[in-house]
Backbone of each chain as nested JSON, in Angstrom:
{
  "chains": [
    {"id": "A", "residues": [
      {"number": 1, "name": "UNK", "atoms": {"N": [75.65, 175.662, 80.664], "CA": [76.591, 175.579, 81.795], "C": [75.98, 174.718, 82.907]}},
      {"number": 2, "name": "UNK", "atoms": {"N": [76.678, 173.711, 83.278], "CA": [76.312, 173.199, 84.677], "C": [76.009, 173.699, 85.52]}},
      {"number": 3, "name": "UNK", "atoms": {"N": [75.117, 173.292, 86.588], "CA": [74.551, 173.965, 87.383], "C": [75.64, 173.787, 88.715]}},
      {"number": 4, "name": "UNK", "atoms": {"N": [75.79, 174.55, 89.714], "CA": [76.201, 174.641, 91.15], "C": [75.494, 173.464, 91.808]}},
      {"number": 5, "name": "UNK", "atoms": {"N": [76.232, 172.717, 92.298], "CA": [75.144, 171.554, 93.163], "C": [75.218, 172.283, 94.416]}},
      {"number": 6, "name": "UNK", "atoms": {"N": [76.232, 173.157, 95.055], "CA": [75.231, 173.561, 96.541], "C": [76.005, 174.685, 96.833]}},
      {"number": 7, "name": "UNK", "atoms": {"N": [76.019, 175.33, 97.642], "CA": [76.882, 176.67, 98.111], "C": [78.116, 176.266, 99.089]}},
      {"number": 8, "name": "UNK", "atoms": {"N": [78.11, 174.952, 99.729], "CA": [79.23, 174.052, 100.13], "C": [80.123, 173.618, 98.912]}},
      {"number": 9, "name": "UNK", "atoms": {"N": [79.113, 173.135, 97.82], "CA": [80.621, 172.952, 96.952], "C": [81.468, 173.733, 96.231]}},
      {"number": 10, "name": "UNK", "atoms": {"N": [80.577, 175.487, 95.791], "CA": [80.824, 176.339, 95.648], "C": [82.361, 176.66, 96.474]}},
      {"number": 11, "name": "UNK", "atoms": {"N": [81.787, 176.187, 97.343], "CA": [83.178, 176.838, 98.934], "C": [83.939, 176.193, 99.018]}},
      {"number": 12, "name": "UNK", "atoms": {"N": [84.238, 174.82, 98.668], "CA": [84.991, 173.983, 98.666], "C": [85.713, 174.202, 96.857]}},
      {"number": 13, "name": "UNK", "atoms": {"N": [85.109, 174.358, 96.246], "CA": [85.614, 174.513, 95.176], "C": [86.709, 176.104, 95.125]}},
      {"number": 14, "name": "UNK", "atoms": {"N": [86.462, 176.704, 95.562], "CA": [86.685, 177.649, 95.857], "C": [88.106, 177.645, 96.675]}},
      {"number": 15, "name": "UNK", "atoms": {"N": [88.016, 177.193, 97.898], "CA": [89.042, 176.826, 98.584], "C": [90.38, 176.067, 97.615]}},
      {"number": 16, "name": "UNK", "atoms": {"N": [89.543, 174.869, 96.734], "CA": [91.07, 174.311, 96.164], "C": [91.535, 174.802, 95.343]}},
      {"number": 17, "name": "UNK", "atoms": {"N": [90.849, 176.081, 94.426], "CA": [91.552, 176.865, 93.914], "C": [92.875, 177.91, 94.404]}},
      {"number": 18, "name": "UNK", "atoms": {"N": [92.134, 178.264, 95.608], "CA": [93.016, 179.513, 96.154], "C": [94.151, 178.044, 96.299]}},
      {"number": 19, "name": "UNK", "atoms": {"N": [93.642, 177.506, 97.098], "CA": [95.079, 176.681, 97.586], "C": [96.078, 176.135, 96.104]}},
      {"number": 20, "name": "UNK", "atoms": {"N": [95.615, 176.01, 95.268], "CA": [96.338, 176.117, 94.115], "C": [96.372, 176.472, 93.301]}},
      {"number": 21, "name": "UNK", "atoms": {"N": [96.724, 177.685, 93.279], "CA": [97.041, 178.606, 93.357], "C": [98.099, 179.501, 94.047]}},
      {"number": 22, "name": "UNK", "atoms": {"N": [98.298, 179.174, 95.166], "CA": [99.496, 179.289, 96.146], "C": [100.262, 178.347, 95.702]}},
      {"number": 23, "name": "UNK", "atoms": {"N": [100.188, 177.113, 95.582], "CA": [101.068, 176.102, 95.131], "C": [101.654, 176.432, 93.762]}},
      {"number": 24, "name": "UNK", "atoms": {"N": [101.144, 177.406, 92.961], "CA": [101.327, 177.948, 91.753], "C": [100.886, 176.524, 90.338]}},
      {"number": 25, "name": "UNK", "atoms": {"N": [100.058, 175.842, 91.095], "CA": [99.591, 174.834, 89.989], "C": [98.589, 175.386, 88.803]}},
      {"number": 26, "name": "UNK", "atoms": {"N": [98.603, 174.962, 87.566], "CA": [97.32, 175.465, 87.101], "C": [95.95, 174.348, 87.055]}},
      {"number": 27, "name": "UNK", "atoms": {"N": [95.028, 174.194, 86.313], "CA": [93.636, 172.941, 86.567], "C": [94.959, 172.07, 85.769]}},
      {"number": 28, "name": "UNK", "atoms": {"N": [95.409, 171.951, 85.027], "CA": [95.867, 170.549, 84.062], "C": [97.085, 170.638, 84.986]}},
      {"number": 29, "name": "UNK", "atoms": {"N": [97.605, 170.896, 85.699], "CA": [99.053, 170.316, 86.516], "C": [98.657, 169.12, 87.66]}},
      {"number": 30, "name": "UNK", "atoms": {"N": [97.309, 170.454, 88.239], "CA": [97.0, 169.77, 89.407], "C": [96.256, 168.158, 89.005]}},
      {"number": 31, "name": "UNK", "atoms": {"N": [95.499, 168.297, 87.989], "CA": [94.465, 167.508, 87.225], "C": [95.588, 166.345, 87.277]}},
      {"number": 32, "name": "UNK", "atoms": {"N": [96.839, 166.181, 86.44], "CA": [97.582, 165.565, 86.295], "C": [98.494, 164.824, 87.035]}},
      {"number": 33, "name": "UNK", "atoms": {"N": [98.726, 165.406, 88.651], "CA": [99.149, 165.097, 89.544], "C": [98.238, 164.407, 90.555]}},
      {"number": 34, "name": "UNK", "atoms": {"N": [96.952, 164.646, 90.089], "CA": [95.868, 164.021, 90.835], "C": [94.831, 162.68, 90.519]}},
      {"number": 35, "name": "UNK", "atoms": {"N": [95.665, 162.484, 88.991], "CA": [95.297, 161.423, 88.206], "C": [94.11, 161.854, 87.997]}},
      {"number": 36, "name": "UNK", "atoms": {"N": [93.405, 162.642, 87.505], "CA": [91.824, 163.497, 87.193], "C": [91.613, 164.012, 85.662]}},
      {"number": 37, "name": "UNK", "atoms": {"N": [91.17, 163.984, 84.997], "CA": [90.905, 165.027, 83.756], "C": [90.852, 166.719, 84.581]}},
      {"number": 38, "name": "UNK", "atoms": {"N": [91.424, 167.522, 83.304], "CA": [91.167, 168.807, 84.247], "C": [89.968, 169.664, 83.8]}},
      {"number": 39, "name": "UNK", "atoms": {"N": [89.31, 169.25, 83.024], "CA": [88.16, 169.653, 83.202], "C": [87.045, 169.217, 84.122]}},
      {"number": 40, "name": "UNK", "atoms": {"N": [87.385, 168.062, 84.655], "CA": [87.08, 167.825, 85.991], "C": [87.499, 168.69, 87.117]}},
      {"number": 41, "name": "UNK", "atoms": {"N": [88.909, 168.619, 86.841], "CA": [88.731, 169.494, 88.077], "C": [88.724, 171.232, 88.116]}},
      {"number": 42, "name": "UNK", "atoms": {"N": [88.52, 171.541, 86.697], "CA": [87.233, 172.803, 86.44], "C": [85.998, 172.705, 87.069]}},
      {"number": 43, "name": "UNK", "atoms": {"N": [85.229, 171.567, 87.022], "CA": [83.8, 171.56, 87.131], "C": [84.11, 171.522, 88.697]}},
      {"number": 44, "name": "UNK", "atoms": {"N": [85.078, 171.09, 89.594], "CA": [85.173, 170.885, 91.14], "C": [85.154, 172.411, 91.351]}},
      {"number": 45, "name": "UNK", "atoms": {"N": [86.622, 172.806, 91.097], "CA": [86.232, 174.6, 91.384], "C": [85.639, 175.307, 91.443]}},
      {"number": 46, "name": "UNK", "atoms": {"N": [84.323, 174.933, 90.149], "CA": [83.513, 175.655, 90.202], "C": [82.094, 175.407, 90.94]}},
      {"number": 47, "name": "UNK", "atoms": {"N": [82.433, 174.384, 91.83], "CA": [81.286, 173.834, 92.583], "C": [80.27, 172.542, 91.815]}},
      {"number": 48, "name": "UNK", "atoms": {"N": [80.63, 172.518, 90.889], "CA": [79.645, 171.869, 89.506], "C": [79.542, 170.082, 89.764]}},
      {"number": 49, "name": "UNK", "atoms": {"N": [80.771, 169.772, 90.368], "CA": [80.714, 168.627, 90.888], "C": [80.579, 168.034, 92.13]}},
      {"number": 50, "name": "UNK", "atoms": {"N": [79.467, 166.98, 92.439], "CA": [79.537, 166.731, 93.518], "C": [80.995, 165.535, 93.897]}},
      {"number": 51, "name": "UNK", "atoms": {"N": [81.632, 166.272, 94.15], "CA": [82.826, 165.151, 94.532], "C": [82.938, 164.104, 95.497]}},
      {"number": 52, "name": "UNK", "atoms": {"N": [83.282, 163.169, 95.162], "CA": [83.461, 161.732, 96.221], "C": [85.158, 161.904, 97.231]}},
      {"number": 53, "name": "UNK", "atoms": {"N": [84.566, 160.736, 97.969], "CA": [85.799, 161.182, 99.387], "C": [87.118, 160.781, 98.298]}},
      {"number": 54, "name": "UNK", "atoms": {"N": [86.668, 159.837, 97.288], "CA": [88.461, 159.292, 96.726], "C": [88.896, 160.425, 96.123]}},
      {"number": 55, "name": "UNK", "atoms": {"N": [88.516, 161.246, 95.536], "CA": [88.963, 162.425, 95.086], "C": [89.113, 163.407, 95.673]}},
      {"number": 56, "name": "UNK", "atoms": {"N": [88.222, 163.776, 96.58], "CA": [88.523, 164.293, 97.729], "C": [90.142, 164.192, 98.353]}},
      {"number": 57, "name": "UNK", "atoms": {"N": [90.269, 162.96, 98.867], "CA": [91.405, 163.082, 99.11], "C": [92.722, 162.784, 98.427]}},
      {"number": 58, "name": "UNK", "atoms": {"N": [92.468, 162.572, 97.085], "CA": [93.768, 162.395, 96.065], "C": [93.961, 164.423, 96.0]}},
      {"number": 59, "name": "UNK", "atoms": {"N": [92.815, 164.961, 95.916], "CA": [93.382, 166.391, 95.552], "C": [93.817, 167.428, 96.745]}},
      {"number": 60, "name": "UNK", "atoms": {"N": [93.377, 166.528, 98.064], "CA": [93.891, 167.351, 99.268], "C": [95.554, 166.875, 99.023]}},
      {"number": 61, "name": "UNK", "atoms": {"N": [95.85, 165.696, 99.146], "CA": [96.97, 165.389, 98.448], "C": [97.806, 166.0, 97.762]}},
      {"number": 62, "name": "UNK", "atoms": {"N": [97.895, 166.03, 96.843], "CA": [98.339, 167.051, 95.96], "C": [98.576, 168.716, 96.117]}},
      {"number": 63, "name": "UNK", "atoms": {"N": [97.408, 168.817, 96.801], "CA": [97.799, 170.584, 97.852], "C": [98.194, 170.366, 98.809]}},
      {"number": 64, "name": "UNK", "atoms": {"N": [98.601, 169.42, 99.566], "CA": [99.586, 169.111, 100.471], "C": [98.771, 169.85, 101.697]}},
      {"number": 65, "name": "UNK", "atoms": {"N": [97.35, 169.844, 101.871], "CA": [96.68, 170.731, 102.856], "C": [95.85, 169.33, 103.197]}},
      {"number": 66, "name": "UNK", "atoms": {"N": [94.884, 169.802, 103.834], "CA": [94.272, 168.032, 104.874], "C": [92.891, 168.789, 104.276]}},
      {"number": 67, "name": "UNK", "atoms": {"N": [92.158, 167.351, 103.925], "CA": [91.323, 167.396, 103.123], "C": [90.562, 167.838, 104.321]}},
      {"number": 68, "name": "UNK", "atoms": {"N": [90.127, 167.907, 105.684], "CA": [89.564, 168.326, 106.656], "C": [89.683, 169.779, 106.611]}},
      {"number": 69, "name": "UNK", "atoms": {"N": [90.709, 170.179, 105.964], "CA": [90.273, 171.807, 106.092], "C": [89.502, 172.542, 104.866]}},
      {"number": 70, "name": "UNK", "atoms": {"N": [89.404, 171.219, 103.498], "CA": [88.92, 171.807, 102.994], "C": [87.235, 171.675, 102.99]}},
      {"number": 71, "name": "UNK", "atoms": {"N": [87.173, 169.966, 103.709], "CA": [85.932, 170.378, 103.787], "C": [85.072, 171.45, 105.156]}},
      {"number": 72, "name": "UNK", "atoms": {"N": [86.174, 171.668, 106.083], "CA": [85.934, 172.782, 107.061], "C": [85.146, 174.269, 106.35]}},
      {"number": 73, "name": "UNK", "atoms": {"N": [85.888, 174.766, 104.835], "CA": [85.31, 175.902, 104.224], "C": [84.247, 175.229, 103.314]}},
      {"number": 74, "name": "UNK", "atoms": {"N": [83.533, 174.262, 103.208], "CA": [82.474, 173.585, 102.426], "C": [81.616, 173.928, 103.522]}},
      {"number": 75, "name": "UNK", "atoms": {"N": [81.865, 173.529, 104.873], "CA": [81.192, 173.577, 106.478], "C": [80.354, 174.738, 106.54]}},
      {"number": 76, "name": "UNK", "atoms": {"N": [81.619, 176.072, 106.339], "CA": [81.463, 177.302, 106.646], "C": [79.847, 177.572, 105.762]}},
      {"number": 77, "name": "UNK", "atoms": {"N": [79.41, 177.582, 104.278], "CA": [79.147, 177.175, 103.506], "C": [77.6, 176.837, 103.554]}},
      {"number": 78, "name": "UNK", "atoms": {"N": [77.443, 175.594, 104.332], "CA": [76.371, 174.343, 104.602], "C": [75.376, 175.124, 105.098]}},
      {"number": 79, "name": "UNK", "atoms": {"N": [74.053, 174.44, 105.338], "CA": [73.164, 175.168, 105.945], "C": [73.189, 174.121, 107.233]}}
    ]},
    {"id": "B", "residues": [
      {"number": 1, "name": "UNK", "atoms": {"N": [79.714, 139.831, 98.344], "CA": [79.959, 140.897, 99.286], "C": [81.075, 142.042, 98.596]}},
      {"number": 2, "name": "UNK", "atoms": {"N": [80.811, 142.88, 98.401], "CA": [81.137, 144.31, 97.939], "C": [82.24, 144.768, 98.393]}},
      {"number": 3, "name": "UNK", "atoms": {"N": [83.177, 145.378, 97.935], "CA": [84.47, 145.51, 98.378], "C": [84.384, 146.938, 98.89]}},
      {"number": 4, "name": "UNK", "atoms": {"N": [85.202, 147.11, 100.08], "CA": [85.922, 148.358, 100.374], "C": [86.468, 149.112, 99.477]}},
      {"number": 5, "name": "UNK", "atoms": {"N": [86.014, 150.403, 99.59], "CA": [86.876, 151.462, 98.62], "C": [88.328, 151.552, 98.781]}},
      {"number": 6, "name": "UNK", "atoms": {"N": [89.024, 151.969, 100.019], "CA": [90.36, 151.973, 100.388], "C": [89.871, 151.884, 102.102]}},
      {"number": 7, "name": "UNK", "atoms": {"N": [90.843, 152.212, 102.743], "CA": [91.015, 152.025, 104.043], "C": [90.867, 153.059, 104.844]}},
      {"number": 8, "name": "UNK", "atoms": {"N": [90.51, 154.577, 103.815], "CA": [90.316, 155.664, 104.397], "C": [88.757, 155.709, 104.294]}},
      {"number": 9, "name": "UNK", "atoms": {"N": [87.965, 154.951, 103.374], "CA": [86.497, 155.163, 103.175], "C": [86.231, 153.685, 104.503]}},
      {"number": 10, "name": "UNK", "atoms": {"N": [86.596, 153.247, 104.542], "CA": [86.828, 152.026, 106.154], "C": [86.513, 152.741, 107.342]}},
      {"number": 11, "name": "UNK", "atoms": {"N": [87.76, 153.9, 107.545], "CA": [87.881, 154.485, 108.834], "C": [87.111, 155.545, 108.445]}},
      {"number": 12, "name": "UNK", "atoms": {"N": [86.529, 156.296, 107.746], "CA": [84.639, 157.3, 107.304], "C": [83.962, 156.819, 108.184]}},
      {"number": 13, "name": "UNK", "atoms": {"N": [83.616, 155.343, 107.18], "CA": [82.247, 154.672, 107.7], "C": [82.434, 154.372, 108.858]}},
      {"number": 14, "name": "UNK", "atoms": {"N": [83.518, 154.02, 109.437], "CA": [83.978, 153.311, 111.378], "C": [83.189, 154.63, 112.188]}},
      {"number": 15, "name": "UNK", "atoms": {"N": [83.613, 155.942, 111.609], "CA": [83.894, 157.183, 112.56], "C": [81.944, 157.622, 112.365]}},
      {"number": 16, "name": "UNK", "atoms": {"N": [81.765, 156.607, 111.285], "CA": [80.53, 157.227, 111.402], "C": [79.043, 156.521, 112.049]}},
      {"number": 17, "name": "UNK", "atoms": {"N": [79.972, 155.475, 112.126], "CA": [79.376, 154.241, 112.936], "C": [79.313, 154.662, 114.788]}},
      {"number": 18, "name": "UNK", "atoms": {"N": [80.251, 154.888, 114.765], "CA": [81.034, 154.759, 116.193], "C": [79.907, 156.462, 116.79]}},
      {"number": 19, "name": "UNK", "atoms": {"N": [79.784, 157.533, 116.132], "CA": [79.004, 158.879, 116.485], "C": [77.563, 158.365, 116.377]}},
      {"number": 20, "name": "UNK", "atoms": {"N": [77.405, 157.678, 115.342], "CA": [75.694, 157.026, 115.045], "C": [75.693, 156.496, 116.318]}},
      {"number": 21, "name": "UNK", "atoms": {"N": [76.649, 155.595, 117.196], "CA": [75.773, 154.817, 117.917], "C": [75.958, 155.359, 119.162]}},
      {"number": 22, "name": "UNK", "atoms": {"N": [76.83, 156.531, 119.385], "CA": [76.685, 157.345, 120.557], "C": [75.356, 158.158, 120.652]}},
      {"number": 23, "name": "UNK", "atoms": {"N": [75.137, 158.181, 119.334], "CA": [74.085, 159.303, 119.406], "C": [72.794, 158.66, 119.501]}},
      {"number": 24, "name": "UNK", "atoms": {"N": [72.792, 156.768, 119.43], "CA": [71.309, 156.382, 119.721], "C": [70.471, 155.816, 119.084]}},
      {"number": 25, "name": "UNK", "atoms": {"N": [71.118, 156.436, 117.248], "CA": [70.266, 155.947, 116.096], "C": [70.825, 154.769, 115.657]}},
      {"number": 26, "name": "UNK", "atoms": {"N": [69.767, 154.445, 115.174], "CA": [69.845, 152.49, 113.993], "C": [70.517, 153.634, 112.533]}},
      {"number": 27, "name": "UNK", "atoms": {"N": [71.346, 152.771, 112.27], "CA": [71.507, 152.772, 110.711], "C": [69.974, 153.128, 110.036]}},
      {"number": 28, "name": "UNK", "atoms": {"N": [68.905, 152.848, 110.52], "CA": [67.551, 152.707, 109.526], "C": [67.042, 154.721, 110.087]}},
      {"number": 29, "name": "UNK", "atoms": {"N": [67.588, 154.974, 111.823], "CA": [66.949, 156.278, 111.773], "C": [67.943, 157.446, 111.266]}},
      {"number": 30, "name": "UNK", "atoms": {"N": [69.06, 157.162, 111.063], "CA": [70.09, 157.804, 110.777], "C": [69.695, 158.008, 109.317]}},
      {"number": 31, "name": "UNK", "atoms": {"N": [69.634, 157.102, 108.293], "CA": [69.001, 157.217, 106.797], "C": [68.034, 157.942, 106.378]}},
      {"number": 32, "name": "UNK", "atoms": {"N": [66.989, 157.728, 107.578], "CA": [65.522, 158.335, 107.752], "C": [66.151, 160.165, 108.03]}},
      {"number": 33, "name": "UNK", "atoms": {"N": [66.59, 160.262, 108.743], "CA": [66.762, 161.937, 109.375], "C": [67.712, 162.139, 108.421]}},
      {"number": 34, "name": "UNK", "atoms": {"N": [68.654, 161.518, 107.498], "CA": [69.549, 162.334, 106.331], "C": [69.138, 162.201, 105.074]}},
      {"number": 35, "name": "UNK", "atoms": {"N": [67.853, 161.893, 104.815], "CA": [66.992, 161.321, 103.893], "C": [68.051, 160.687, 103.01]}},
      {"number": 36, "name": "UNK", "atoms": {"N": [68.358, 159.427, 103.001], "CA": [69.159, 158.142, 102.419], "C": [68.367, 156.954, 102.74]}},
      {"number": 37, "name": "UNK", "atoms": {"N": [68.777, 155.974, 102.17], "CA": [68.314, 154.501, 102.029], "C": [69.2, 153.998, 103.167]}},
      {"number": 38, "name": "UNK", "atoms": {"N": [68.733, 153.173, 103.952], "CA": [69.299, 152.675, 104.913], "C": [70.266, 151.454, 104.398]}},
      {"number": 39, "name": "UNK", "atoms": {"N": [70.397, 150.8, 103.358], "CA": [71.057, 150.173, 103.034], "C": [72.626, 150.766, 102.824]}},
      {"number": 40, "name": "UNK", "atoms": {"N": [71.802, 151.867, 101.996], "CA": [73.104, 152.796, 101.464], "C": [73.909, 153.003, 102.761]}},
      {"number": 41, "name": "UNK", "atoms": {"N": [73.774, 153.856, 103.946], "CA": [73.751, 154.389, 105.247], "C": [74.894, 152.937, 105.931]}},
      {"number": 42, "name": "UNK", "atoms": {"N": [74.398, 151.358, 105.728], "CA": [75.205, 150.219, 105.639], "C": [76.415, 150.148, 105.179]}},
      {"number": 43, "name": "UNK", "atoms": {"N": [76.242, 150.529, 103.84], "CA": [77.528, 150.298, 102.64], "C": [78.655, 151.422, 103.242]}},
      {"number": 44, "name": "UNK", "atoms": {"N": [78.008, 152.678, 103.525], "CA": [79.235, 153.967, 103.918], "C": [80.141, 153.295, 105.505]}},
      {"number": 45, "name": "UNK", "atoms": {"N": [79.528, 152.909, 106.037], "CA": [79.689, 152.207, 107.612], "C": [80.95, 151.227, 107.287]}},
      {"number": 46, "name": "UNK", "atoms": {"N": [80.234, 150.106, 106.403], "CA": [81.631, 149.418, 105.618], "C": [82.739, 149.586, 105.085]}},
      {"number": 47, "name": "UNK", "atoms": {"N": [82.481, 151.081, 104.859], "CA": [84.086, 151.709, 103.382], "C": [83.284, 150.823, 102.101]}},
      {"number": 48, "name": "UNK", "atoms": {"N": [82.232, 150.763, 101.92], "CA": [81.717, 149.948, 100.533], "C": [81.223, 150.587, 99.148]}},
      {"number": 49, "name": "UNK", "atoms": {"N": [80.85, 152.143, 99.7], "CA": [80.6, 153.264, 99.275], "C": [81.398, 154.289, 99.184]}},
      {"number": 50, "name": "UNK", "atoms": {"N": [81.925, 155.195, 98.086], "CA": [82.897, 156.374, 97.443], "C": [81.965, 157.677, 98.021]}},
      {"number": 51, "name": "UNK", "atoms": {"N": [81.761, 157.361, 98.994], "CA": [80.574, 158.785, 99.208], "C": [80.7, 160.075, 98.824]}},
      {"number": 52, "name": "UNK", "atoms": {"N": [79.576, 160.942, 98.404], "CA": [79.96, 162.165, 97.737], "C": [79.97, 163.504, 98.896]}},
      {"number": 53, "name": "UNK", "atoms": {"N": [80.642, 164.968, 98.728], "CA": [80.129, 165.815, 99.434], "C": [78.877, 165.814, 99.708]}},
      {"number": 54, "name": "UNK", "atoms": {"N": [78.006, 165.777, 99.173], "CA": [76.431, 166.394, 99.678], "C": [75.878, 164.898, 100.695]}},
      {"number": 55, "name": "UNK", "atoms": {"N": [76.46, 163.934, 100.685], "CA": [76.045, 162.764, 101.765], "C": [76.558, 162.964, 102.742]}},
      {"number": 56, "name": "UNK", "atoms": {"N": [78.285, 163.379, 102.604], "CA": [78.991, 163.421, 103.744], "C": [78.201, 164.816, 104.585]}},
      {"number": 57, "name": "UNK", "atoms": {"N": [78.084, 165.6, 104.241], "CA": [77.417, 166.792, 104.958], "C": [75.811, 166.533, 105.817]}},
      {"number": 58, "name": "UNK", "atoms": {"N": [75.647, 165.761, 104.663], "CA": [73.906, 165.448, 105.053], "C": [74.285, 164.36, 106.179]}},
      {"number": 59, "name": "UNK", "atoms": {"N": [74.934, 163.55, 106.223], "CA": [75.146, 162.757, 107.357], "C": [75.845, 163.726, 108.529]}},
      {"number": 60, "name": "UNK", "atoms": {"N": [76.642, 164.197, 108.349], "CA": [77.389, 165.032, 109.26], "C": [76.651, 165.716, 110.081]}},
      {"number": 61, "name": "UNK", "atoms": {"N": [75.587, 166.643, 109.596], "CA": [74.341, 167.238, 110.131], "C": [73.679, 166.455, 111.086]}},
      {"number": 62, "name": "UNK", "atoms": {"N": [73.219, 165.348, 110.225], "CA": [72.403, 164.107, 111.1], "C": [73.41, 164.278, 112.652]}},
      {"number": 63, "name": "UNK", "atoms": {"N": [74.348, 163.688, 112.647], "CA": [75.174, 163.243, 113.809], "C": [75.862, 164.678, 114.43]}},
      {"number": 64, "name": "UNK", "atoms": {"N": [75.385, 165.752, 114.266], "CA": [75.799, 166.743, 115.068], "C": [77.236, 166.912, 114.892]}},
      {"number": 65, "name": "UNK", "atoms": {"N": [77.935, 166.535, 113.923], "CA": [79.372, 166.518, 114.428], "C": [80.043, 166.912, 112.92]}},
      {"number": 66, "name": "UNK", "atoms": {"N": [81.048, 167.994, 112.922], "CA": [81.545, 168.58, 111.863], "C": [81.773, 167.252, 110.37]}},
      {"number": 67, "name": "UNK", "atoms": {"N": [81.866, 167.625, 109.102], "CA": [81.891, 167.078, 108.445], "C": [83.916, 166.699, 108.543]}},
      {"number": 68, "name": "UNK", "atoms": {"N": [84.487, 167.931, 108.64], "CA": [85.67, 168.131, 109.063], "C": [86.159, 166.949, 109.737]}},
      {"number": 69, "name": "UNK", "atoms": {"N": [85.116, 166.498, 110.836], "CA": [86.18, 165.557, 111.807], "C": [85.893, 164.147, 111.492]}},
      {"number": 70, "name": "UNK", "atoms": {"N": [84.627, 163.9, 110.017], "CA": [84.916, 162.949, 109.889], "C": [86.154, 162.212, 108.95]}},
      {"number": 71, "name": "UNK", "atoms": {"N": [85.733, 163.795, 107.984], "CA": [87.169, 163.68, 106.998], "C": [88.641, 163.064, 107.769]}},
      {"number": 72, "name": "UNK", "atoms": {"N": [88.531, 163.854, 108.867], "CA": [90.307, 163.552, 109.433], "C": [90.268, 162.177, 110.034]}},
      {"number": 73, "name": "UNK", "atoms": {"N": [89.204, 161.769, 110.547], "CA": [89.205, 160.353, 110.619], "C": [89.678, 159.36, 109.623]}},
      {"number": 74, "name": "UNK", "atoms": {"N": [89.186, 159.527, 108.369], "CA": [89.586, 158.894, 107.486], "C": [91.068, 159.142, 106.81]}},
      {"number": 75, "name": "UNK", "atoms": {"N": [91.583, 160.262, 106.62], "CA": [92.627, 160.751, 106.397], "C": [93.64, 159.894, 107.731]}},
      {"number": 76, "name": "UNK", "atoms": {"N": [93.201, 159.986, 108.561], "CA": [94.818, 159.032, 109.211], "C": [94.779, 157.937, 108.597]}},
      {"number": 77, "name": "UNK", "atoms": {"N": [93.72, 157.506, 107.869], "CA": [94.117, 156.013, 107.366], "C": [94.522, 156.317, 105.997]}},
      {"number": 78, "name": "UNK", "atoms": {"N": [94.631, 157.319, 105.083], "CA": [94.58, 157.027, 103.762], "C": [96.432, 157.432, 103.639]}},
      {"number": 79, "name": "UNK", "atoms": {"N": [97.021, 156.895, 102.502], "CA": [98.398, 157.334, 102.325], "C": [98.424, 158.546, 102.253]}}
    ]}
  ]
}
């Protein structure tokens, strides 16, 4: 299993789940709407990836939430 | 010369330019205190670089200023 790259991405990963989750997406809807493999964006959820800002903001996108709040709970997170 | 990522990794690097130089540091001490290559530290300034979470934070730290507000910086520019 991949390792966690930090307890921010943990939190951030974390966050875009719940948030879609509310959106009622599953990983391959959102994956698909985000132009991503969804096992990619497994490994995001689960913190496993260190993600870049373009993806970053194609998947704030898609949750229709501002990628600023999600990295706000990555923040919470940070040391 | 190296192309821009999009116009939201443009207005990153602007927002991160614009706090770097309130705050005093060269591109070279800013690299130095977020342990990065100062070149690299160049390329993000440009939008030339896809930067990942763990840079954006590590820079964010550097410059005292939420990772959050650089995100939304860039987000007014991205579609």
């Amino acid at each position: 299993m991949p390792a966690q790259v930090s307890r921010a991405h943990v939190a951030f990963g974390a966050a875009v789940r719940v948030r879609r989750q509310e959106l009622g997406f599953t990983q391959e809807s959102l994956a698909a709407e985000a132009g991503l493999h969804r096992n990619y964006v497994g490994a995001i959820e689960r913190g496993e990836q260190n993600i870049a800002l373009n993806n970053i903001l194609r998947i704030s996108r898609v949750l229709q939430m501002p990628a600023a709040a999600l990295i706000a709970e990555a923040e919470r997170e940070s040391g």
